[in-house]
N, C-alpha and C positions, 0 to 999 in steps of 0.2 A: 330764937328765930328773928330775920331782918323783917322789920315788916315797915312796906311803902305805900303811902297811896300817892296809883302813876297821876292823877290828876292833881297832883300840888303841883304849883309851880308854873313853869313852860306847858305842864302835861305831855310832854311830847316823848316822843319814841328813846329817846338819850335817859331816862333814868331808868326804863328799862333795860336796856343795853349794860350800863354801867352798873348796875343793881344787881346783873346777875352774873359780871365779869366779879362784883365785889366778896359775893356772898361763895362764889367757887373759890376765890381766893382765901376768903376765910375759915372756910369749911363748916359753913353754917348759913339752914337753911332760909328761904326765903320765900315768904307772902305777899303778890302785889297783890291790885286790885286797881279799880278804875283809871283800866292799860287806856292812855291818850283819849281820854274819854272825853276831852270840849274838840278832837279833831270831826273832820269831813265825815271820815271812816273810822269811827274811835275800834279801841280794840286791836287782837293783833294782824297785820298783815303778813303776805309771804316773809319779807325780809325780815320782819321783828321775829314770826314762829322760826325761824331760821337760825336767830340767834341765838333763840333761847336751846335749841336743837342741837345746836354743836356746843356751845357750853357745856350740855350736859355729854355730846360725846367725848370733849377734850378732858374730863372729869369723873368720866363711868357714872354722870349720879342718876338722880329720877326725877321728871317732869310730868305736873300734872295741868291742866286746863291748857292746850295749846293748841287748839282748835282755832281757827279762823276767824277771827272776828272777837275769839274770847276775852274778855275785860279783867280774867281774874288768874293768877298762875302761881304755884308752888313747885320749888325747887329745892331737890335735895342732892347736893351737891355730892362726889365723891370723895375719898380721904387722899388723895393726889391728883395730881395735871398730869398727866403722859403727853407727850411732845410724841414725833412721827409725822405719817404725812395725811394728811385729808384732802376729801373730795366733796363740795356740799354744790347744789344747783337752786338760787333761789325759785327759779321757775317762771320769773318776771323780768321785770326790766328794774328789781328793786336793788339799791344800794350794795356792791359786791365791798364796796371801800368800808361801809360802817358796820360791814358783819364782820369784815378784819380787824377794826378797832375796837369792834367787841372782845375780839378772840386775842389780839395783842398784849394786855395783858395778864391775861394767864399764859400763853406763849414762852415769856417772861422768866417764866418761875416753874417751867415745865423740868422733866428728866432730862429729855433730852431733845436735840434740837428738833422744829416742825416746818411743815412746809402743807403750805394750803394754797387749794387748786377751787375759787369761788367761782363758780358761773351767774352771769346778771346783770345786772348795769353798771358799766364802767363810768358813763358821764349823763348824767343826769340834775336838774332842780336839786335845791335843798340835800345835798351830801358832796362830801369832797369829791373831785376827781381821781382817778387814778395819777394823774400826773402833778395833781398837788399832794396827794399822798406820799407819793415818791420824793417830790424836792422839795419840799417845804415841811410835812410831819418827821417823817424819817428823818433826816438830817440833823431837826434840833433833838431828836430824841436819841441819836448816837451820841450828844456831846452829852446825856442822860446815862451812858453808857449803855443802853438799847441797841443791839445792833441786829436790822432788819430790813430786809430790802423788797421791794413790789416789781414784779413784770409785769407788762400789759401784754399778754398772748395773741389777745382777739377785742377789739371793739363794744360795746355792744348800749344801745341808748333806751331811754322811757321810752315809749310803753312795754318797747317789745324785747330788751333785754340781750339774750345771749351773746354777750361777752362775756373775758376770762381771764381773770386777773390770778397769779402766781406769787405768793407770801411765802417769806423764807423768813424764821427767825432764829436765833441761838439765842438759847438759855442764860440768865445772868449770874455770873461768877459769884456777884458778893450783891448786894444792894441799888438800888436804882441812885443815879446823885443829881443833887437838889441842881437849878442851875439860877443864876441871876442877870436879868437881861433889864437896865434901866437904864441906859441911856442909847439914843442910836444917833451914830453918825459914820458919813461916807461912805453911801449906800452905794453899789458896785454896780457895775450893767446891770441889768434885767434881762432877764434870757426868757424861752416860753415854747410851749410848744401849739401850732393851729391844726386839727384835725378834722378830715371830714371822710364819711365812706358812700361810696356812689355817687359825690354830688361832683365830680374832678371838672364836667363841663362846666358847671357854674362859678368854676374857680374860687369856691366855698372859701378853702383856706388860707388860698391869698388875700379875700378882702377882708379876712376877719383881723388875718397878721397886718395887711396895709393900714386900718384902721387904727386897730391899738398903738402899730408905730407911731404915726401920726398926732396919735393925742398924746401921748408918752412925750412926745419931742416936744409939743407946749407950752407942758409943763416942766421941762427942762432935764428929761431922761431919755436916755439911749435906751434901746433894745436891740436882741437878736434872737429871734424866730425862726423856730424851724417848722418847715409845712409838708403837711405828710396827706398822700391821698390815700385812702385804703379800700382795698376792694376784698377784704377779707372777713367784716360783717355781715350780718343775715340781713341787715336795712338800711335805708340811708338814716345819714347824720353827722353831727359834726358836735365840735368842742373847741375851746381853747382856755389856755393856761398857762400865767406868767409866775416868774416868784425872783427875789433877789435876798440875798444873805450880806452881813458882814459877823463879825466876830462879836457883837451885842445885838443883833437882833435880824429878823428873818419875817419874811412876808410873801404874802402869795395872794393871787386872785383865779377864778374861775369862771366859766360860764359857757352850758350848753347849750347846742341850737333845739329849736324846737316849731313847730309848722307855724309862718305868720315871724318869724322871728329873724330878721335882716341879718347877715355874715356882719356886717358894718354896726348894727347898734350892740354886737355881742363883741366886737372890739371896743367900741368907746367904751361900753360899760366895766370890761372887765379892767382898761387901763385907768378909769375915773377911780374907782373901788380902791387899785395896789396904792394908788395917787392918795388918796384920801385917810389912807390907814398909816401913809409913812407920817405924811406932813400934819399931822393928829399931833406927833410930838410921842406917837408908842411904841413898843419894843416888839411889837408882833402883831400879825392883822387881825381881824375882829373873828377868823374860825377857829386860829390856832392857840387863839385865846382859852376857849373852853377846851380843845381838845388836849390841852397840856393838865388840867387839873386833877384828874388821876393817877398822873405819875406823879405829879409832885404831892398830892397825898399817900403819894407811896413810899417815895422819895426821904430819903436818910439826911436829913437837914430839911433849909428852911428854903423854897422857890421864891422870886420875885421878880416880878413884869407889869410893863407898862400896855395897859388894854388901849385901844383906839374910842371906845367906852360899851356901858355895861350894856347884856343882849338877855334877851330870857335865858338862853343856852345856858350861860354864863353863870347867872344867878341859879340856875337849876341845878348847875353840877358842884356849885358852891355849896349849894343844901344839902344836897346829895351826899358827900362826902362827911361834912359837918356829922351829917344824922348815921350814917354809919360808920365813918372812924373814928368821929371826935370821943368816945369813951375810950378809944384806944392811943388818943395825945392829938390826931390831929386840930388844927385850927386855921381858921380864916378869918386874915385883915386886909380890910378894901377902905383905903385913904384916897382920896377922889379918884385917878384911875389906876392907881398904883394898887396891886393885889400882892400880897402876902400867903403863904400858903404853909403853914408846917406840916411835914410829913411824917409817918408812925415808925419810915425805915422797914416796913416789910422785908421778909427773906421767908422764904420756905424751907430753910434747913434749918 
């Protein structure tokens, strides 16, 4: 049996998540216990029992403590992934994106191919956006050989959610591949998208795009922004999200609006962030950082990238991984921001 306590670390919601994508993929069961327990709301919320919920549907296994609010949960995984399509509704305005990067890696390593239909919050605090999920995770995780792509259907923001994000993944032929991204140079446009639903009088999406242009150019970057009104969520709200690629390295920023919260300080912030993670001297911005450490624990060779520097996240999914594959070969080396990652090369055949 895995056994975590969710308060090392970060404590935060991310070793549960990855905890219980690890232990389905291993076929061996798992014991948390003090689930986010230094948070506001420790314990699980809609979106965490959520995860834990489809986990165990994309793996027929059996969960026990998943009660609201529960601090303590055991999971007994099934003896395969079945791919197919799902339909899960967090019922909040909680993370639709981090219940998909739950489920992405078992995805991964399914029968056959899946397609998840999540209702919840598309752009929200503290989780990626849908549209960083799309141009910025995805992408490098294709050159991983992952091949998976995100729709945004519908809208949907904190508190009140209902948005509907569209996951499509196919199954991996042979092994996930290690990638190595150390040096960056001649970063390309920056492209992005401004969104807002209901605010169209307030010209939400122009000034958030006008802004981030503006400081972008500053600092000696082009952009091209696309702005979208929508009147197709249940409330108002807005977002916006930049990202640029070259052939060693890939970056993105985010940031949603929220009441009290100026179109104009949600551009400077998001363009200061992309600004601050390139010219760091790192190969990827400070979310994609963590969010790669599972696949290249998974990953059939050795990962290595340059972080913008270290984050609790980071250090949490560092442990994380350590404590459950390193008997199985993985390892982690972190030389000032340069991280190392060997992977165990999982396959499920």
């Amino acid at each position: 049996m895995i056994e975590i306590d969710g308060s090392a670390k970060s404590g935060s919601g991310t070793l549960l998540r990855y905890g219980i994508s690890l232990a389905a993929l291993l076929v061996e069961e798992l014991h948390m216990w003090g689930i986010r327990a230094g948070r506001d709301k420790p314990g699980l919320r809609h979106q965490h029992r959520q995860a834990v919920l489809a986990c165990r549907d994309l793996s027929r296994g059996v969960v026990w403590g998943v009660d609201l609010g529960s601090m303590e949960i055991r999971y007994k995984p099934g003896r395969e992934i079945r791919g197919g399509r799902y339909r899960w509704d967090i019922g909040t305005g909680g993370s639709t994106t981090m219940l998909a990067m739950t489920l992405l890696p078992l995805a991964c390593f399914a029968r056959e191919p899946s397609v998840f239909d999540i209702s919840g919050g598309t752009f929200q605090d503290f989780a990626p956006s849908a549209y960083y999920t799309k141009h910025v995770l995805l992408p490098i995780l294709c050159k991983m050989g992952i091949k998976a792509d995100l729709e945004l259907k519908r809208p949907g923001y904190a508190e009140q959610g209902g948005g509907l994000i569209k996951v499509s993944v196919e199954p991996l032929a042979g092994k996930i591949k290690p990638i190595r991204l150390v040096s960056c140079v001649g970063v390309r446009e920056i492209r992005g998208t401004a969104i807002c639903s209901h605010l169209e009088q307030a010209r939400v999406s122009d000034r958030m795009a006008k802004e981030c242009h503006r400081t972008l150019r500053q600092n000696g970057y082009d952009v091209t922004i696309e702005t979208i009104y929508d009147a197709s969520a249940s409330h108002e709200g807005a977002a916006l999200a930049i990202w640029t690629q070259t052939e060693a390295c890939i970056f993105g920023s985010d940031r949603a609006g929220k009441k009290g919260r100026r179109a104009e300080s949600i551009g400077s912030y998001v363009a200061n962030n992309l600004v601050q993670d390139i010219e760091s001297g790192a190969t990827v911005d400070r979310f994609l950082a963590d969010q790669l450490i599972i696949y290249a624990a998974l990953a059939d060779g050795v990962t290595e990238y340059v972080i913008p520097r270290m984050t609790d996240h980071i250090e949490a999914n560092l442990w994380l991984i350590e404590h459950i594959l390193g008997r199985l070969g993985a390892g982690v080396e972190v030389i000032g921001n340069r991280i190392r990652i060997k992977g165990v090369g999982y396959s499920s055949r």
